[in-house]
MARBA-866472 format. One line per 10 residues: number of its first residue (from 1); their letters; for each residue x, y, z of C-alpha. Coordinates in Angstrom, 2 decimals. Example, Ala and Ser with C-alpha at 12.3 -4.5 7.8 and 13.67 -1.06 7.14 Angstrom:
<recs>
1	AS	12.30,-4.50,7.80  13.67,-1.06,7.14
</recs>
This chain:
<recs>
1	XXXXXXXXXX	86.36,62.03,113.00  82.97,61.45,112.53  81.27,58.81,114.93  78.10,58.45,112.11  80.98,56.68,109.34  82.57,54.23,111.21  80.18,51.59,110.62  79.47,52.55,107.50  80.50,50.49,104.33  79.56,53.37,102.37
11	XXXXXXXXXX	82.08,55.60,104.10  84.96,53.85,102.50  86.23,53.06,98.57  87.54,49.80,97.35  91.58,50.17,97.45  94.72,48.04,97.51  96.88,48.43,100.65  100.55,48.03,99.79  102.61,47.25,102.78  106.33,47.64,101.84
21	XXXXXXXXXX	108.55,45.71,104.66  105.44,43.43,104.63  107.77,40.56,106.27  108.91,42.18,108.99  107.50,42.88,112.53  105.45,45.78,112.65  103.69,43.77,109.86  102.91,40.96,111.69  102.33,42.08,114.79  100.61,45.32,114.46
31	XXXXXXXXXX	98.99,45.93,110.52  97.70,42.13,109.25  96.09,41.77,113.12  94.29,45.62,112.81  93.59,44.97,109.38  91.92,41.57,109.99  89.91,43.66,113.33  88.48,46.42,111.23  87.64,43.53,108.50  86.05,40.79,111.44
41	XXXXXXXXXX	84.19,44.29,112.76  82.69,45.72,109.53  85.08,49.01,109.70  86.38,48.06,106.03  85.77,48.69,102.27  83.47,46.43,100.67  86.35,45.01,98.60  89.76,45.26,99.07  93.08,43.56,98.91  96.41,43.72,100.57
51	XXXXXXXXXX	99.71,43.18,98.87  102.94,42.72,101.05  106.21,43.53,99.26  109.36,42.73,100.88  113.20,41.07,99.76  112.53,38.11,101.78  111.15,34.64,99.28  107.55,33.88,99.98  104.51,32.91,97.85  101.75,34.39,98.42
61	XXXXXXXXXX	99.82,31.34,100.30  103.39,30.67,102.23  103.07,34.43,103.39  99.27,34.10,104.23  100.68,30.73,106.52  103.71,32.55,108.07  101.26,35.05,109.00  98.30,33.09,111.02  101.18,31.12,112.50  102.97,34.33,114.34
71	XXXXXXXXXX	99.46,35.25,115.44  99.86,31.89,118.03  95.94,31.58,117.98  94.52,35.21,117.76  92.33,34.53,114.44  89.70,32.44,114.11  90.52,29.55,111.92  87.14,30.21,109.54  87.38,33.95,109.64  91.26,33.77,108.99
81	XXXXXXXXXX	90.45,31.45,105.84  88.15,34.28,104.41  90.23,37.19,104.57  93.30,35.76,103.76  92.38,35.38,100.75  92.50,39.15,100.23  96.00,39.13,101.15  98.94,38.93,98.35  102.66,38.79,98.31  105.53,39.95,96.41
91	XXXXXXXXXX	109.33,39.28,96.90  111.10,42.41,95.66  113.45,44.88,96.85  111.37,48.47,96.42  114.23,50.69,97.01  115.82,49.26,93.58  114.26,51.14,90.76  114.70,47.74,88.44  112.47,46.05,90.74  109.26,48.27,90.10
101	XXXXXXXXXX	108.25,47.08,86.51  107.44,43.85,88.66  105.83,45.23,91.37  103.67,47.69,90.31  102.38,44.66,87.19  101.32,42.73,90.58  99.79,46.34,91.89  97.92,46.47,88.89  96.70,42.94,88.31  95.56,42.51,91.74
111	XXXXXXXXXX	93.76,46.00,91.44  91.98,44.59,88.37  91.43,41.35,89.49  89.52,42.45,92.90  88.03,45.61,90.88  89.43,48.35,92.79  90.44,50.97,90.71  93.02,53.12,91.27  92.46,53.99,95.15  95.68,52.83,96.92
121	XXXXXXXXXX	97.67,53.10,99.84  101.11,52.72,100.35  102.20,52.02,103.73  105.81,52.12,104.72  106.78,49.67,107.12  110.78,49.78,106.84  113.75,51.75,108.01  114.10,55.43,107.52  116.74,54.70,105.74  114.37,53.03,103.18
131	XXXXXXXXXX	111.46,55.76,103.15  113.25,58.17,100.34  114.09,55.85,97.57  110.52,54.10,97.98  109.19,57.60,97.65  110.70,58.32,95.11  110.19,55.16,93.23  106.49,54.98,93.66  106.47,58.23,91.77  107.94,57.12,89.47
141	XXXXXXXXXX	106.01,54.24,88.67  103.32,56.16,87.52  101.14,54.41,90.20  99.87,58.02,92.06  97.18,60.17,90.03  95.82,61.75,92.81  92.17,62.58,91.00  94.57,64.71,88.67  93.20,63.63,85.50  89.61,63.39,86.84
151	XXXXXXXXXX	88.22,67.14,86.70  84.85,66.23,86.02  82.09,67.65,88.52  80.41,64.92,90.43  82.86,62.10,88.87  84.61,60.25,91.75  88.33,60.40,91.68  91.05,57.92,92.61  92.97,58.46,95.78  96.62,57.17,96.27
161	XXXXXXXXXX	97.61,57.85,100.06  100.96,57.00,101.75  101.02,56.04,105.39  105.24,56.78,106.98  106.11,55.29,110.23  108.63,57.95,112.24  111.17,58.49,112.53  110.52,61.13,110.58  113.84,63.13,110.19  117.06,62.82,112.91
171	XXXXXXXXXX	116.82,66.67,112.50  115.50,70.20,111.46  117.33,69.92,108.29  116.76,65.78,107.03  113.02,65.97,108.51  112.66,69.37,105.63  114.61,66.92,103.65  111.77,63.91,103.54  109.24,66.07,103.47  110.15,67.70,100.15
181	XXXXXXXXXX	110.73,64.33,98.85  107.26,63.05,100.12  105.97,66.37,98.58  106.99,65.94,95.29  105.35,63.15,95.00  101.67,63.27,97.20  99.64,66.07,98.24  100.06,66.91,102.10  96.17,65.85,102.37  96.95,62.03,101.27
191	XXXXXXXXXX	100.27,61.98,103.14  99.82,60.72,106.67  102.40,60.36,109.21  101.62,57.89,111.84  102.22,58.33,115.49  100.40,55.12,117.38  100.38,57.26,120.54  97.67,59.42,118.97  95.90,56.27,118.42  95.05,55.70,121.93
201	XXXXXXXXXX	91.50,56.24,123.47  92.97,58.37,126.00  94.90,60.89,123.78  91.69,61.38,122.07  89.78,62.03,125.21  91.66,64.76,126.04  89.41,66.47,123.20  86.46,65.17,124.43  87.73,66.16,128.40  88.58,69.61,127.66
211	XXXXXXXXXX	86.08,70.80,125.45  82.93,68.77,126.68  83.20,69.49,130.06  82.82,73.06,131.69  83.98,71.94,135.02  87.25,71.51,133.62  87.90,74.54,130.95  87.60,77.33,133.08  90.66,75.95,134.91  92.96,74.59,131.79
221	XXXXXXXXXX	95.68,77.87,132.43  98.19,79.54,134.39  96.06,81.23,136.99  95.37,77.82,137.90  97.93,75.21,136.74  101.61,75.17,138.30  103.16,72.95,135.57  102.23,69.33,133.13  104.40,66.24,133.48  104.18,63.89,130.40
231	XXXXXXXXXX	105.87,60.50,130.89  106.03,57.82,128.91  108.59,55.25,130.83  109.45,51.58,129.45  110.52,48.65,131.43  112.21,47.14,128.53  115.85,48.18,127.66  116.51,48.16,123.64  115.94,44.95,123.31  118.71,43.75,120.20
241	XXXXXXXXXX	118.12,46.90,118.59  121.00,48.38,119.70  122.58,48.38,116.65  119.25,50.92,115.40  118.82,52.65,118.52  122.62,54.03,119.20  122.29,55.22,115.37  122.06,58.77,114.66  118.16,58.65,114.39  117.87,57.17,117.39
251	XXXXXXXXXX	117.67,57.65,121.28  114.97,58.97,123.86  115.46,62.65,123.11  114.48,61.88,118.97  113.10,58.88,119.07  109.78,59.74,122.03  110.21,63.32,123.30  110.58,65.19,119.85  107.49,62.65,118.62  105.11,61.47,120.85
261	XXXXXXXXXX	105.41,63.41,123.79  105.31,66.86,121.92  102.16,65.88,119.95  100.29,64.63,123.47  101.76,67.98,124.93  99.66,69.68,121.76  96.17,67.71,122.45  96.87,69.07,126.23  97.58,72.48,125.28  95.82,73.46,122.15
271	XXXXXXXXXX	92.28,75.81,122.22  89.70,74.97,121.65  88.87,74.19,117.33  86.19,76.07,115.16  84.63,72.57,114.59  86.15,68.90,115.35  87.75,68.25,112.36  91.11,67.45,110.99  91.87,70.87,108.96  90.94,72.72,112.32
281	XXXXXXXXXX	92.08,70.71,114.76  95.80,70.80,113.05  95.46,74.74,113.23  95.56,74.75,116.76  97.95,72.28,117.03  100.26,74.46,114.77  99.95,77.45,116.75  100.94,75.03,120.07  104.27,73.74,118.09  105.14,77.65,117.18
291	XXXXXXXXXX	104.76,78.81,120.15  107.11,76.12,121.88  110.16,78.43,123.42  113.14,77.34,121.61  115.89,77.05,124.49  119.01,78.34,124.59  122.07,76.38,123.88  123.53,78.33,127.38  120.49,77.26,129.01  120.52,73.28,128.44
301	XXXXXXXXXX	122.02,71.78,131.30  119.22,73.85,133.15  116.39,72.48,131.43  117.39,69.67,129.87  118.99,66.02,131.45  120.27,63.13,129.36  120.92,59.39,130.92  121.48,55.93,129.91  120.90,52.77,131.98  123.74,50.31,133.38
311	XXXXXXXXXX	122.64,47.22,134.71  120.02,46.35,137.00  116.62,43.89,138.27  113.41,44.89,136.76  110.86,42.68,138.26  113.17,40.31,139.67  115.07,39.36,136.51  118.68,41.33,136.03  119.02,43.39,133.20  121.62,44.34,131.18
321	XXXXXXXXXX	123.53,47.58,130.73  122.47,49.47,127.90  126.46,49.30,126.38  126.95,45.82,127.01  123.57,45.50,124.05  124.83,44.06,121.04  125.63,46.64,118.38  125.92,49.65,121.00  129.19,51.63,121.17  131.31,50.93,124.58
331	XXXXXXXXXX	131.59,54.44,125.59  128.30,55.15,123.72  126.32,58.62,124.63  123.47,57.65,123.34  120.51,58.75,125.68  118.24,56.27,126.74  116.69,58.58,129.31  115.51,62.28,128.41  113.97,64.90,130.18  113.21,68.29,129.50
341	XXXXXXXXXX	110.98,71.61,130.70  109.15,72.91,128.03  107.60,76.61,127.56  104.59,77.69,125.77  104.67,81.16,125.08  101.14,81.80,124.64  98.31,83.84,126.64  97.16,80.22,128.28  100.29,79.20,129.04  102.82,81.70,129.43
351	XXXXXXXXXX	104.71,80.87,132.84  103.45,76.91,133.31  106.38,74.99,132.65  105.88,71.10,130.66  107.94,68.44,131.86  108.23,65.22,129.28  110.31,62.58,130.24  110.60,59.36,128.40  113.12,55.98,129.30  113.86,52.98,128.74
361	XXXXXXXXXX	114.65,49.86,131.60  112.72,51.76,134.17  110.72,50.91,137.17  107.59,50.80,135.31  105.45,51.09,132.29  103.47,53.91,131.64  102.65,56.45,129.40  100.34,59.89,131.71  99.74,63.43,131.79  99.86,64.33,135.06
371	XXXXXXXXXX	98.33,68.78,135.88  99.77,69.74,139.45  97.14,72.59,140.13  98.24,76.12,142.69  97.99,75.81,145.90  94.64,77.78,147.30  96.16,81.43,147.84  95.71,81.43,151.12  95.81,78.66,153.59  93.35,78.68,156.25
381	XXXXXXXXXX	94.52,75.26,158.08  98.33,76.04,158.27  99.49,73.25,160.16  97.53,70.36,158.31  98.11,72.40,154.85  102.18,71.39,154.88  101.25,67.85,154.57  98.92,68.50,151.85  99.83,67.61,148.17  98.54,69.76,145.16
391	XXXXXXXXXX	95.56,69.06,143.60  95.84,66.97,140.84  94.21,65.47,137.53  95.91,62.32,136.31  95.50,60.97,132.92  96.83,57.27,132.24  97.15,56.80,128.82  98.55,53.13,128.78  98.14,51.02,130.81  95.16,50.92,133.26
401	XXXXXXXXXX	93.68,53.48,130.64  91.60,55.83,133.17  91.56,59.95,134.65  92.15,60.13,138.03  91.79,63.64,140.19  92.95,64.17,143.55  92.14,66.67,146.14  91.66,67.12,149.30  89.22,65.70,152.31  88.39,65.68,155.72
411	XXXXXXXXXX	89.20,62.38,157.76  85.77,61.48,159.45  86.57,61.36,163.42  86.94,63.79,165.81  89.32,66.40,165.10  89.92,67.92,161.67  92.83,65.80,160.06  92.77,66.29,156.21  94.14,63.57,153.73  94.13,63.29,149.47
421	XXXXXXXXXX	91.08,61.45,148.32  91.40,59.90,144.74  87.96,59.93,142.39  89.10,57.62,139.89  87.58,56.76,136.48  88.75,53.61,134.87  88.10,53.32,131.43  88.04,49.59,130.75  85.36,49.01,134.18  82.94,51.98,132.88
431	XXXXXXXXXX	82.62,51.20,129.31  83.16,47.25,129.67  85.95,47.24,126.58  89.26,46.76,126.13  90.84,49.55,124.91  90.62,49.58,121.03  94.22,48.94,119.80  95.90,52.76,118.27  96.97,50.67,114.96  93.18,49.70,114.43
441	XXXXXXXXXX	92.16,53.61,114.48  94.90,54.68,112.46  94.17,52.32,109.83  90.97,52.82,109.72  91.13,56.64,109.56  92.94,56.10,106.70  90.51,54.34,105.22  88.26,57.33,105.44  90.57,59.88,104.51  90.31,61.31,108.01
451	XXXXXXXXXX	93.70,63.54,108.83  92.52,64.27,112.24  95.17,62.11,114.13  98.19,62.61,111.90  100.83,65.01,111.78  101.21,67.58,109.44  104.51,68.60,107.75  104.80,71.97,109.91  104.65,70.36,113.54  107.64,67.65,112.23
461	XXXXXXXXXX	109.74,70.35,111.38  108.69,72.60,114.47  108.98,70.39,117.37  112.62,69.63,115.58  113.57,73.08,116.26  112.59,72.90,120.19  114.59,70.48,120.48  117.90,70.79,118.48  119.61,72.89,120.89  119.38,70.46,123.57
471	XXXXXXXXXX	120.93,67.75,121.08  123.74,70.36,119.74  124.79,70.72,123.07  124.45,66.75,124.21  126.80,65.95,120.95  129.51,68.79,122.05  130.19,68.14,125.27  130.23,63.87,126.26  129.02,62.81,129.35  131.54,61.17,131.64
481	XXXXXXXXXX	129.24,59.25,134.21  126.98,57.43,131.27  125.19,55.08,132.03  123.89,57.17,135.39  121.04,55.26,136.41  120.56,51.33,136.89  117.84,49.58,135.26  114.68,49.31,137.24  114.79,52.68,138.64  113.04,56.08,137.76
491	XXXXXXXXXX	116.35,57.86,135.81  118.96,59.75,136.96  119.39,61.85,140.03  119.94,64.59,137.82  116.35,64.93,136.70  115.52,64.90,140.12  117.94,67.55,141.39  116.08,69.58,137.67  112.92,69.27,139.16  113.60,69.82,143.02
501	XXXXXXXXX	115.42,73.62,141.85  111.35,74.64,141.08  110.01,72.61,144.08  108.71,70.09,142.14  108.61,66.47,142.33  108.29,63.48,139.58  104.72,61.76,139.88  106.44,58.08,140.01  103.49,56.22,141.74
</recs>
């Protein structure tokens, strides 16, 4: 990413964005409002456009109305006026191949009309079960040249680029699956899968902690570091999305530890890059996601622990079971709670186990990193060293973005009593900002034709294979005490009883 472009008209083409599902909520909530942010903040092309295709029947200025009325207040009336009229609709269904004549006429014409060539991306904001045939039918369409026919030195070329929501794949073999189908259609450099956790400021400052700071390098490996925790915990059940979530695709295992979790477990773990750049960046990244220890199938109910939540209070309100959601199976096995020790077999890391965890109706919201350090190898003050905790460096990724590191200090009075002292650096009271939202980054990296922050083909179908054993064995043998944990709580007593065999506690507060 470089810092020097971001303000930079000149650092971006003219280009249509195509938003296919451009009526439903991702839409509205997360791409019009980052859209209009990087507009309202200069972080855009000189001239652009946006065309929403989707089945349901609007007109383009109905669309443009539906859209400033779900924002309840969050444009500015003027501002709004201007850049809506950039914004275009079509109703069409893009997974039926009759429908494209249609659509990509309006691509075309609205390319023409705001002069912006052929540079265009397509971003897919629908169902998985939607991505192949839209892949397939933007191909052909003749809509993606990719520069092909533009060999001349010095002569700008078009770009087509395709932004996928996950989930990408339900396994090894469907995740090869899309990505042969996305393959045959862009080059890997203008695909970009989109993980929103990689769009938050802290993610990114791992980077920045870990290779700008020599206080903290030297330390960042086993002779040091006892084991990670990554946890990214929910307060919300499913939320009517049953129906999607107790799919095949979905669940906590597939749908946050196999995605999110294992790419934040690659920022923490990778070495350090030739230069800070996408093409480098991903090659240490790689080398993280090969080096993941595939488990055993034996060895899953050691490492691994599934749960779902029954009913419960979370903040005072009662909660529902997670069967008793609409569309969810009765005796459904679906995991809405996964956790599961990780190994990375390198020189760094060999030995320092990596716990993610991710659930739904917990006791709170948060997504950290949390590095337990050694104890000191010898213990000079024996009796206050049993109440001591491990040192500790805690990084809150969402909310109360901020690192946190705790160690040890001396109680001032007589007497040497020792307690854990916390130096704390909040990120929104030492910059002043609110955090800049991930979709906003994302977007805008697109724009630039910046890969840094998006997955490449190999770590999808790598961090499948670290997984898959744990899911073979969750599908052949059911679970008889599902749900095993009530909502509002941290999980099951299993993962607990996982940790405690190691010693090892959950950081919960």
């Amino acid at each position: 990413m470089s810092p020097t472009t971001l303000n930079d008209p000149n650092a971006y083409s003219n280009c249509l964005i195509v938003i296919f599902g451009a009526s439903g909520d991702l839409t509205k909530r997360k791409l019009i409002p980052a859209l209009y942010s990087l507009w309202e903040s200069g972080q855009a092309p000189k001239s652009f456009a946006i065309l929403g295709v989707s089945r349901t029947e609007f007109t383009s200025e109905s669309y443009r109305d539906k859209l400033f009325e779900f924002s309840k207040g969050s444009y500015d009336p003027e501002k709004w006026k201007e850049f809506s009229q950039c914004i275009y609709y079509h109703p069409g269904d893009p997974t039926a191949t009759g429908s494209w004549k249609d659509i990509s006429s309006t691509i075309c014409d609205i390319s023409e009309k705001h002069d912006l060539g052929q540079n265009r991306m397509f971003y897919l904001s629908v169902g998985p079960q939607f991505f192949e045939p839209i892949i397939n039918n933007i191909g052909s369409s003749g809509l993606v040249t990719e520069g092909r026919r533009y060999c001349s030195i010095g002569e700008e070329r078009p770009w087509q680029r395709i932004v996928i929501e996950k989930p990408f794949g339900s396994d090894p073999a469907s995740a090869i699956k899309l990505n042969n189908t996305l393959a045959a259609v862009f080059d890997e450099d203008s695909i970009y899968r989109i993980d929103h956790y990689l769009g938050k400021e802290l993610v990114q400052n791992l980077l920045v902690v870990r290779f700008a700071n020599s206080i903290f390098e030297p330390l960042w490996n086993s002779n040091y570091i006892d084991h990670v925790q990554i946890t990214a915990s929910e307060t919300v059940g499913v939320e009517g999305r049953g129906a999607y979530y107790d799919s095949p695709a979905g669940g906590a295992m597939r749908d946050m530890v196999q995605s999110h979790l294992m790419q934040v477990l690659s920022f923490m773990a990778m070495e350090p890059p030739v230069r800070m750049d996408a093409a480098d960046i991903r090659t240490e990244k790689n080398k993280i996601f090969k080096a993941l220890r595939v488990p055993k199938y034996e060895d899953v109910p050691k490492i691994a622990v599934r749960g779902q939540y029954g009913g419960g209070q979370i903040s005072g309100k009662p909660v529902m079971g997670y069967r008793d959601e609409k569309g969810v199976a009765p005796e459904s096995q679906t995991d809405t709670y996964a956790a599961m020790q990780v190994y990375v077999d390198t020189w760094r890391w060999g030995g320092v186990p990596f716990y993610l965890r991710s659930g739904k109706a917990m006791a709170e919201k948060k997504t950290e990193i949390v590095i337990y350090f050694k104890p000191t190898p010898h213990l000079l003050l024996k009796e206050e060293a049993k109440k001591q905790k491990p040192n500790q460096i805690i990084i809150n990724v969402h909310p109360n973005e901020g690192i946190r590191l705790r160690f040890e200090g001396k109680v001032p009075g007589l007497g040497l009593k020792i307690k854990d002292v916390v130096m704390d650096f909040d990120y929104i009271k030492q910059w002043d900002v609110e955090p800049s939202d991930g979709y906003a980054i994302l977007l805008n990296d697109v724009l630039r034709g910046d890969q840094m922050l998006f997955k490449h083909r190999d770590e999808i179908e790598i961090s499948w294979n670290a997984v898959q054993p744990v899911l073979d064995y969750w599908a052949d043998n059911p679970q008889d005490d599902l749900p095993n944990y009530n909502a509002g709580t941290w999980g099951p007593s299993s993962a607990d009883i996982m940790m405690a065999r190691d010693n090892r506690y959950w950081h919960n507060y």
